[in-house]
N, C-alpha and C positions, 0 to 999 in steps of 0.2 A: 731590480736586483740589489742595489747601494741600501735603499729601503729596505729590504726584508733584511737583510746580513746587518744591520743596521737595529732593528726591532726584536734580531736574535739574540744579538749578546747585550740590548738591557734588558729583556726578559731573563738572560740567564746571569746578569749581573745581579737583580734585584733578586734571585732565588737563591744564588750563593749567600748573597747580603744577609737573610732572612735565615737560610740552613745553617752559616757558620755561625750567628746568633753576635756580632763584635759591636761593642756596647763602648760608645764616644763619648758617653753623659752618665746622669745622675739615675736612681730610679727611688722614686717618693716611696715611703711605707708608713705603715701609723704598726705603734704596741699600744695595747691598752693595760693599763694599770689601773685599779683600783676606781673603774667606773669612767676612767678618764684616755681619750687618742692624745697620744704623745707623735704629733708626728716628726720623722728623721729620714737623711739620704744616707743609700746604699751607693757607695760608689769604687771604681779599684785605677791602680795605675798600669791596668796591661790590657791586651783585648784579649778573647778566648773563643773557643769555637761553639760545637753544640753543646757543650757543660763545662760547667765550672768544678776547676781541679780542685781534691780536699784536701784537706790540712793545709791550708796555705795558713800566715801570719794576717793576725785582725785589729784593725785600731780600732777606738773609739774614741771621738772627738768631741768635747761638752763645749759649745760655741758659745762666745759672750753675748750678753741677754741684748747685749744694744748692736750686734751684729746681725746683715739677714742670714738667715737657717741656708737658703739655696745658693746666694752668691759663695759663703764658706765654702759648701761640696766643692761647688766649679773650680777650687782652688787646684785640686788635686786634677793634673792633665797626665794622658798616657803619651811618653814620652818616643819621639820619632824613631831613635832606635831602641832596637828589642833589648830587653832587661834580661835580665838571669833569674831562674825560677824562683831561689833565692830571696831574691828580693820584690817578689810578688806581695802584693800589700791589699786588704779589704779596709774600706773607710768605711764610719759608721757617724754621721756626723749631725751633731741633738743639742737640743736646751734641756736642762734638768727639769722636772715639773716642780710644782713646788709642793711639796710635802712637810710633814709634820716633825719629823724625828729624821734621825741617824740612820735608826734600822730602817726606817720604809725609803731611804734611798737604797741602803744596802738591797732590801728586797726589790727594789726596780733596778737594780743594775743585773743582778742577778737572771729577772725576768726576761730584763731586753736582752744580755748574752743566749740564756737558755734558747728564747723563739729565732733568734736570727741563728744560730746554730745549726738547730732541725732545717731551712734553710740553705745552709749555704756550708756546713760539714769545716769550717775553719777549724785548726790546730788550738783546743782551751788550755792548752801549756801555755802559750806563749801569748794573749791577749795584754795589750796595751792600751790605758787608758790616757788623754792628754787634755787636761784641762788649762781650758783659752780663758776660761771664766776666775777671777779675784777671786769670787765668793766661790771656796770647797767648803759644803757640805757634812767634810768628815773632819774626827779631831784625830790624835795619835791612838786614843787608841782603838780606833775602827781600822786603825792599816791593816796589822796582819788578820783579820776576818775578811777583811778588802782582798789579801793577799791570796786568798783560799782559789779567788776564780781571776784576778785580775796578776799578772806577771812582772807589770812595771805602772807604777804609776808619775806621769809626769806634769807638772806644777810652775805656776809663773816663778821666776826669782826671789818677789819676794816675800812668798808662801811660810807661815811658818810649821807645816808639818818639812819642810828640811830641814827641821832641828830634832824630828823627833828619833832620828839616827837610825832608821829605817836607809837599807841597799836597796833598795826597790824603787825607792823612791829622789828622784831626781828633773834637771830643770829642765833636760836635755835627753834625750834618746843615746844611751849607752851602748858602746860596741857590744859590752858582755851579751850575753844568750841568757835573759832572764828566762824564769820558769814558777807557776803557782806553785803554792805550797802545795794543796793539792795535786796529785797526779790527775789525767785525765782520758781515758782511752784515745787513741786516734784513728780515724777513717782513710784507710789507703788509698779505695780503690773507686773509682767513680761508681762502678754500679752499689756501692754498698752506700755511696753518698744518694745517692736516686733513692732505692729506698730508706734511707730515713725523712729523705725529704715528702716523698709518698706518705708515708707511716705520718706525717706530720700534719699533712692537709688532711686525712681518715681525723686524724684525733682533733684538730682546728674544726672540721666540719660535725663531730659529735657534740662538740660544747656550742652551737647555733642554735640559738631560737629563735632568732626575729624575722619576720615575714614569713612562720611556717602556719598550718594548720593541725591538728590533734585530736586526738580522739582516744579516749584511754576508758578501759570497764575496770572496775576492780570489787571486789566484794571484802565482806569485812564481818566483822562480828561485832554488834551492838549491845550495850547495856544501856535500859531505859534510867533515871535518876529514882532513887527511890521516894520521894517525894512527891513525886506523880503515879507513883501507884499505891491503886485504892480497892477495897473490895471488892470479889472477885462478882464480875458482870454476869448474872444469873439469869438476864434475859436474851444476852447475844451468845453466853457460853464461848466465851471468846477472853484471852489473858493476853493483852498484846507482849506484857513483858517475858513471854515463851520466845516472840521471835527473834533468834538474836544471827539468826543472818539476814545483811545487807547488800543492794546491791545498788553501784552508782556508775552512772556514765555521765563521761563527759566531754562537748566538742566544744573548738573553737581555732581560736584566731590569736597570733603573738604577736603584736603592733608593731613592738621594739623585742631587744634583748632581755628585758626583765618584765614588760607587761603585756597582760593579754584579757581578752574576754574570754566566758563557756556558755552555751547552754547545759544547765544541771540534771541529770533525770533520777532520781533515787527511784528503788521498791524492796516491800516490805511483804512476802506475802508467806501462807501457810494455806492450803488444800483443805486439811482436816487435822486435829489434833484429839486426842482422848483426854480427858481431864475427869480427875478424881478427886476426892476431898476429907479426911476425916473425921470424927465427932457427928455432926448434920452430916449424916451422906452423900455424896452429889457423883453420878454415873453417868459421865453425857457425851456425845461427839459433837463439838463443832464443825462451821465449815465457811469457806469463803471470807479469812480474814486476810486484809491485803492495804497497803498505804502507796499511797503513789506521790513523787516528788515533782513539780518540772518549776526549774527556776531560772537566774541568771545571776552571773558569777564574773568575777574579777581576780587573774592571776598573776602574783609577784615574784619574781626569781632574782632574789639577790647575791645567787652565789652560784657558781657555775667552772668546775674546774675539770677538765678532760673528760671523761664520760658521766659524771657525778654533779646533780644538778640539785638544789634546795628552794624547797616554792613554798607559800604562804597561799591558802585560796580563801576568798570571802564571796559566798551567793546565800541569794534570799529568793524565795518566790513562796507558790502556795501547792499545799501539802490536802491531801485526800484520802482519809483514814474511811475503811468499810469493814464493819463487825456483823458477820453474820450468824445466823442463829443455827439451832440442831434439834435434836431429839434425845430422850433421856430417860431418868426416873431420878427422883429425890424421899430420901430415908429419912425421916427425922424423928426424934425420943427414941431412938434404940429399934428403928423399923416400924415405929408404932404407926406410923402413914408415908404413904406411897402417893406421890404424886407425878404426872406426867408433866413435860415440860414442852410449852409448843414455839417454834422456830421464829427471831425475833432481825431481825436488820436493822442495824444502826449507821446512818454514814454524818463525819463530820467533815470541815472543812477549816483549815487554819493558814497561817503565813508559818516560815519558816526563815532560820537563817543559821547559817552551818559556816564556822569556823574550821580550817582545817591545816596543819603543819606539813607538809612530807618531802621525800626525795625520791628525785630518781635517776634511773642508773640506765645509759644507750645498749643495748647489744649491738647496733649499727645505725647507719644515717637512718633509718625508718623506725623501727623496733627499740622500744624502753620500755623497761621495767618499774613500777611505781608503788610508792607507799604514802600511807598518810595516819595522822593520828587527828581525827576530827569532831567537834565539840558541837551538837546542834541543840536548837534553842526552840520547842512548841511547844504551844498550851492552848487546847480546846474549849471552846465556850458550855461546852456539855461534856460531862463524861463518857467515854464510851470504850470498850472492851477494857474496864480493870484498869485503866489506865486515864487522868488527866492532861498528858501531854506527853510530847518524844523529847521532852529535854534529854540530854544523855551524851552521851560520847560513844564514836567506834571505833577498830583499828581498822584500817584496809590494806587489800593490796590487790595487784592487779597488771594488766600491761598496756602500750598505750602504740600507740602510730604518727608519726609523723611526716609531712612532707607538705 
């Protein structure tokens, strides 16, 4: 009996534990900037139940380089008796990365307020930055651009941006009720903080590539180089540089965030076409002209922002050109002889390597939209249909799958 009454309420301690959701510690996050995890804790000085209330007040803490990252957090305890809403506080507590400039701090502060925002719905009026760290980053006159998203910035003593006569800026946490330059919308109500934070993982999960597979068709319009074409082919009756649609597929595999393998499959083809000529007459139909691609490829994605994604592809393989013959007649001196024309097949065979620029754009986690601007590179050991090779360029576009 002692047992089971006993077994009942830590069964229903550990379900309350878990449904009121009340957070005694730290919780690790990484932002990536610029190719690079910055990781930092998320931490507060209150407990809360099944969500977390918005617009509350948010610091942000820049921890000294020779300081640990996790011991700092643990600094900040929730205190035994209850607080007043008020004074409800979110910690954010980080090493700066190191970068280049002014602006691409400005741009990583920016960054990390924006994602932990979507987040966690805190009040961007009132954000507080407090650097622990000697070495600030910013001079006077990054303040007030600083000031646009940041409320109060606060600094060791003996900083000298407290000269640069900046109210914002101080050693100490001011009574006043700082506020950014900029205004900021605010989120009142918890369900409107839910979804944005929803709205935040949709748009965090369209900008993912790594560890997916893909498969995109796209077709395109080609022009052959002028340089590779040459008199028109009078025994396969065939002009390859007629064909200027293309068509390309392509699957594979994205290792990481920015690289991945394809297999490439191009084709080329045309049924029948009618061709004419004037001066020497020439009245013919061909038939069965068609190139087939299958190669392998390598893709770069070095740029990736909410649905909008920029790739580089490079594949090479081998390429399969077939010019087929027709039937006809040929006029020449003014009609002065007539000659018949009998059906001729030509097939070649060459490597290939196709350069290609494009972007593209998620309609959701599965479904993207794609383009490319692509540069390929053949030349035939033999002539064949009017043409010496597919060097050339095409546009494409097309859609693609993921998952």
């Amino acid at each position: 009996m002692f047992q089971n009454t006993s077994m009942r309420f830590i069964t229903a301690s550990i379900i309350f534990i878990h449904i009121t959701g009340f957070i005694y510690g730290q919780e690790k996050r990484v932002v990536n900037f610029n190719s690079e995890e910055v990781p930092y804790y998320f931490s507060l000085n209150f407990k809360y139940g099944v969500s977390l209330l918005p617009n509350l007040n948010a610091k942000i803490v820049i921890v000294n380089t020779q300081e640990n990252l996790l011991s700092a957090s643990e600094s900040i305890k929730i205190p035994k008796n209850k607080i007043a809403q008020k004074d409800y506080l979110l910690y954010y507590h980080l090493k700066l990365p190191k970068l280049n400039s002014e602006k691409e701090y400005l741009d990583f502060l920016r960054t990390f307020i924006e994602e932990n925002y979507y987040q966690d719905a805190f009040n961007r009026n009132t954000i507080s930055i407090d650097f622990k760290e000697n070495t600030i980053p910013f001079s006077c006159q990054a303040l007030e651009e600083l000031n646009t998203f940041l409320a109060q910035v606060i600094v060791p003593e003996n900083s000298s941006l407290l000269n640069c006569g900046k109210s914002y800026v101080s050693k100490n946490i001011g009574r006043e009720k700082l506020k950014t330059s900029l205004p900021y919308e605010s989120i009142r109500f918890i369900s409107e903080a839910e979804k944005l934070k929803e709205d935040y993982k949709l748009l965090k999960s369209l900008s993912q590539w790594s560890n997916a597979y893909f498969v995109s068709v796209k077709v395109g319009h080609q022009e052959i180089s002028k340089k590779q074409r040459i008199a028109f082919d009078e025994e396969t009756l065939v002009d390859f540089s007629d064909l200027k649609t293309t068509w390309n597929i392509d699957a594979g595999y994205m290792f990481s965030q920015k690289i991945g393998g394809f297999l490439n499959v191009g084709l080329l083809f045309e049924k029948e076409q009618g061709i004419s000529r004037s001066g020497s007459s020439i009245s013919v139909t061909g038939k069965g002209a068609g190139v087939v691609k299958i190669g392998l490829g390598v893709k770069y994605i070095p740029f990736t922002k909410d649905r909008w994604s920029l790739y580089t592809d490079l594949a090479g393989g081998y390429l399969r050109a077939k010019a087929g013959g027709g039937s006809g007649s040929v006029s020449i001196s003014n009609g002065g002889l007539n000659n018949s024309i009998n059906r001729v097949e030509k097939t070649e065979k060459s490597k290939y390597f196709n350069l290609s620029l494009g972007a593209n754009y998620r309609l959701g986690r599965t479904v993207f939209l794609t383009s490319n601007f692509q540069y390929s590179i053949t030349n035939f050991e033999n002539n064949i249909g009017s043409v010496s090779g597919f060097t050339g360029y095409s546009i494409n576009l097309g859609v693609g799958f993921s998952f």
